[in-house]
ChimeraX commands (.cxc) that place a marker at each C-alpha (Angstrom):
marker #1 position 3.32,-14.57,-6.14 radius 0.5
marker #1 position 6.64,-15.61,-4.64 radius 0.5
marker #1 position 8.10,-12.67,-2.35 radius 0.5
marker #1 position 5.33,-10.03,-2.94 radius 0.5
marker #1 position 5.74,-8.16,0.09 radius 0.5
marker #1 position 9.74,-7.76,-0.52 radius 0.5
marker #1 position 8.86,-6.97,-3.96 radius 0.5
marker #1 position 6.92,-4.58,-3.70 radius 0.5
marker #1 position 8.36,-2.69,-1.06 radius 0.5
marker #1 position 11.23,-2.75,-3.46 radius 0.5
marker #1 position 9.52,-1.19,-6.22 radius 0.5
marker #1 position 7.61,1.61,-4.32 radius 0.5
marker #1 position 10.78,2.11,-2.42 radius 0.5
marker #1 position 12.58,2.71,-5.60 radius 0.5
marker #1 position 9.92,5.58,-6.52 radius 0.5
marker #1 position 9.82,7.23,-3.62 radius 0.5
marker #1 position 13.78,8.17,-4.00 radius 0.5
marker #1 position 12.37,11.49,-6.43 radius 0.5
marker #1 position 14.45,14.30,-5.59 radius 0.5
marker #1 position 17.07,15.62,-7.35 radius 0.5
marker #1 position 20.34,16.92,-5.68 radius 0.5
marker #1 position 20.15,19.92,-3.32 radius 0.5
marker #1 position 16.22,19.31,-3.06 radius 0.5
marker #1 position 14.33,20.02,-0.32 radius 0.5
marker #1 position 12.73,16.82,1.21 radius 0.5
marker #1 position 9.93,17.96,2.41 radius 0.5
marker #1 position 9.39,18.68,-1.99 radius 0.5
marker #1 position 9.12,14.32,-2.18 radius 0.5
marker #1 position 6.27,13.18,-4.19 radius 0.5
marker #1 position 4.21,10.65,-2.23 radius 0.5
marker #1 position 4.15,7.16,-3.67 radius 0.5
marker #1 position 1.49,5.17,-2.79 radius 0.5
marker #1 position 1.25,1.37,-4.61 radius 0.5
marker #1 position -1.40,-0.53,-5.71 radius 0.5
marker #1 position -0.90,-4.07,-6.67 radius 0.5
marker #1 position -3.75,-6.53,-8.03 radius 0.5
marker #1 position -3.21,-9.90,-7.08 radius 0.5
marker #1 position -4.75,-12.95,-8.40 radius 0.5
marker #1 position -4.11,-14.99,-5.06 radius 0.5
marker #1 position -3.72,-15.07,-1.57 radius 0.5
marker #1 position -1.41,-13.05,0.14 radius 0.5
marker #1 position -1.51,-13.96,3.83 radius 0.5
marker #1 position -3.51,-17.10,4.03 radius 0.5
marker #1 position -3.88,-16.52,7.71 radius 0.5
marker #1 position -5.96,-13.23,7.14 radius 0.5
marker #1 position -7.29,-13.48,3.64 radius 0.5
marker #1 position -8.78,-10.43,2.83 radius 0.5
marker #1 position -9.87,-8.63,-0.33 radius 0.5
marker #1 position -8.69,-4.54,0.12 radius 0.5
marker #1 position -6.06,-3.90,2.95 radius 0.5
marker #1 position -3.32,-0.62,3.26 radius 0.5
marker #1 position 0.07,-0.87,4.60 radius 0.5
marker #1 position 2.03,1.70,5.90 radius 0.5
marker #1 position 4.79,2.67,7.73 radius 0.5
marker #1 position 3.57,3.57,12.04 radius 0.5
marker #1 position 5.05,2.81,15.14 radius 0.5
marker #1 position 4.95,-0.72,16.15 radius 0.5
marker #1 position 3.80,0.45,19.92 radius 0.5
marker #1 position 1.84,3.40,19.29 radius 0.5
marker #1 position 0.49,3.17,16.18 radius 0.5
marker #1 position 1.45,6.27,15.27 radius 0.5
marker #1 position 2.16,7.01,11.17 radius 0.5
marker #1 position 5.44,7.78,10.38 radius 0.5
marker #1 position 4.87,9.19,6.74 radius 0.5
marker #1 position 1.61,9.80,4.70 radius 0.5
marker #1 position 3.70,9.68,1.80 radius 0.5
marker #1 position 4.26,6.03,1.46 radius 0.5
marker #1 position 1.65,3.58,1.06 radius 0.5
marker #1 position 1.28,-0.05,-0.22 radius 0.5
marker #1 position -2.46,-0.63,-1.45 radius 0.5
marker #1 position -3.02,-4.13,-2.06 radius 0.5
marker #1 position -6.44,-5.98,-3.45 radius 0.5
marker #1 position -6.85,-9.58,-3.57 radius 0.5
marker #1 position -9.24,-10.08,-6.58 radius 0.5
marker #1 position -9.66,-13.64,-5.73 radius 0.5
marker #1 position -11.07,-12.85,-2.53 radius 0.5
marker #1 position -13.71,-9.88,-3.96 radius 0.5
marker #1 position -16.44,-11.48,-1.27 radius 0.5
marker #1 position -14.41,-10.48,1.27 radius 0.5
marker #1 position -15.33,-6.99,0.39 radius 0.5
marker #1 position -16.53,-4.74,2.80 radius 0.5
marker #1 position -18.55,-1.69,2.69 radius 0.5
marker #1 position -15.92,0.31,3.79 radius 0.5
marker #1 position -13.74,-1.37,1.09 radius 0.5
marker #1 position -16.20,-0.05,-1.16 radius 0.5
marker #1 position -16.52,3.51,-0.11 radius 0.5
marker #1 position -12.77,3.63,-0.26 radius 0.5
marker #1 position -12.26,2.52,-3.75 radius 0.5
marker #1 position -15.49,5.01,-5.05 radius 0.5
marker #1 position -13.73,8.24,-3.39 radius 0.5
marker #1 position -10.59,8.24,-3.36 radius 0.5
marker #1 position -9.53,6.15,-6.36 radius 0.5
marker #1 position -12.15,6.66,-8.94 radius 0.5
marker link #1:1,2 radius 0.2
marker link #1:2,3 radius 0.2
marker link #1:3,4 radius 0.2
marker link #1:4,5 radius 0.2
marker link #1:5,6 radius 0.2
marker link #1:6,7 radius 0.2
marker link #1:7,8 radius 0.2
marker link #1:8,9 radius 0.2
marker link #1:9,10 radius 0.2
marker link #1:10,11 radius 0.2
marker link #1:11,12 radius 0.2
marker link #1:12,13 radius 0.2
marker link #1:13,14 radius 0.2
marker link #1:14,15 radius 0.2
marker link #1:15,16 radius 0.2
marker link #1:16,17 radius 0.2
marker link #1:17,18 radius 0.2
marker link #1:18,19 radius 0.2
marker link #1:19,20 radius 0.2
marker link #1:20,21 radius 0.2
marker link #1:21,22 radius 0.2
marker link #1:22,23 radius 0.2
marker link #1:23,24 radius 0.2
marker link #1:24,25 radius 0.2
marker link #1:25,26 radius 0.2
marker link #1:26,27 radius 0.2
marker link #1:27,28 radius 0.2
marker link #1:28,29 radius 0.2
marker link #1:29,30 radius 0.2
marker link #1:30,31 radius 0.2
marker link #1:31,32 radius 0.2
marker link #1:32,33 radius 0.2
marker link #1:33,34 radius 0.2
marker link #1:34,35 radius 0.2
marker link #1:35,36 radius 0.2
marker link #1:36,37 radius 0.2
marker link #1:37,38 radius 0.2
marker link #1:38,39 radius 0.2
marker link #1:39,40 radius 0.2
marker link #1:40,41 radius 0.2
marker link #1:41,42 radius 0.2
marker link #1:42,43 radius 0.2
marker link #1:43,44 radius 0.2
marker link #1:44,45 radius 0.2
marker link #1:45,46 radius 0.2
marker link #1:46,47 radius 0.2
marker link #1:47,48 radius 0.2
marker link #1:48,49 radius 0.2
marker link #1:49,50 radius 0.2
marker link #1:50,51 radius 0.2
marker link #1:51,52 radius 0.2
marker link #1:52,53 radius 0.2
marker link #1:53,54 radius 0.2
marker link #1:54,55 radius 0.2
marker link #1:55,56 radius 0.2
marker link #1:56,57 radius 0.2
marker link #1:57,58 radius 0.2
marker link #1:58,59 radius 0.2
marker link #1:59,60 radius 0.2
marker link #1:60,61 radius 0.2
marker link #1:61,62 radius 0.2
marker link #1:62,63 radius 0.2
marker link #1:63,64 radius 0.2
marker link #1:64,65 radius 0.2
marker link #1:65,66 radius 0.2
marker link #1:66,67 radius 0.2
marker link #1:67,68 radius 0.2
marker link #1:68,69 radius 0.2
marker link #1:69,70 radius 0.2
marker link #1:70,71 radius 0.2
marker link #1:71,72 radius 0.2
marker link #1:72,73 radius 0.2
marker link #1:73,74 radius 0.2
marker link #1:74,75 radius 0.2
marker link #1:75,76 radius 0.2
marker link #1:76,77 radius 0.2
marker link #1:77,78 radius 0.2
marker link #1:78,79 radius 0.2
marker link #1:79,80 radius 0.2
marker link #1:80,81 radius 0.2
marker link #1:81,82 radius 0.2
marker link #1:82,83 radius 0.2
marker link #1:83,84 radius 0.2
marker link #1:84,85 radius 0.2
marker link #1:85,86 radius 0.2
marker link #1:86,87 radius 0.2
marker link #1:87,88 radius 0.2
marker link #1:88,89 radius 0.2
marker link #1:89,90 radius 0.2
marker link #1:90,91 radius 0.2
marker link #1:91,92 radius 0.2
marker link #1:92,93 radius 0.2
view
């Protein structure tokens, strides 16, 4: 629990360095994270499926589709939306 969002940040970030020397980087995989918590991770806006990314701050605009952080709070599964639940049933199943 302690320090997820540095954590994992740190362990997607870590994946995302996949090219070897002289690589092209347009040739990165994408890594996109999924972590399953057992608890709350922003008390102030509990929630049970969100996705972070990297966008602009004023624009909104997405930097990269290539790096995600999926993150599903399974202590908060009546939180679920149906959006949450079309998500998970297309694109992850």
């Amino acid at each position: 629990e302690h320090n997820w969002p540095e954590r994992s940040i740190s362990y997607a970030a870590r994946s995302f360095d996949n090219l070897n020397a002289g690589d092209d980087y347009v040739n990165v995989m994408p890594v996109h994270s999924i972590g399953f918590l057992d608890f709350t991770l922003f008390p102030e806006a509990p929630e049970f499926y969100a996705t972070y990314q990297l966008q602009n701050v004023k624009t909104g605009q997405l930097y990269s589709s290539k790096f995600s952080i999926h993150v599903l709070e399974l202590n908060k599964i009546e939180l679920a939306t149906e959006e949450d639940t079309h998500i998970w049933t297309y694109n992850f199943v």
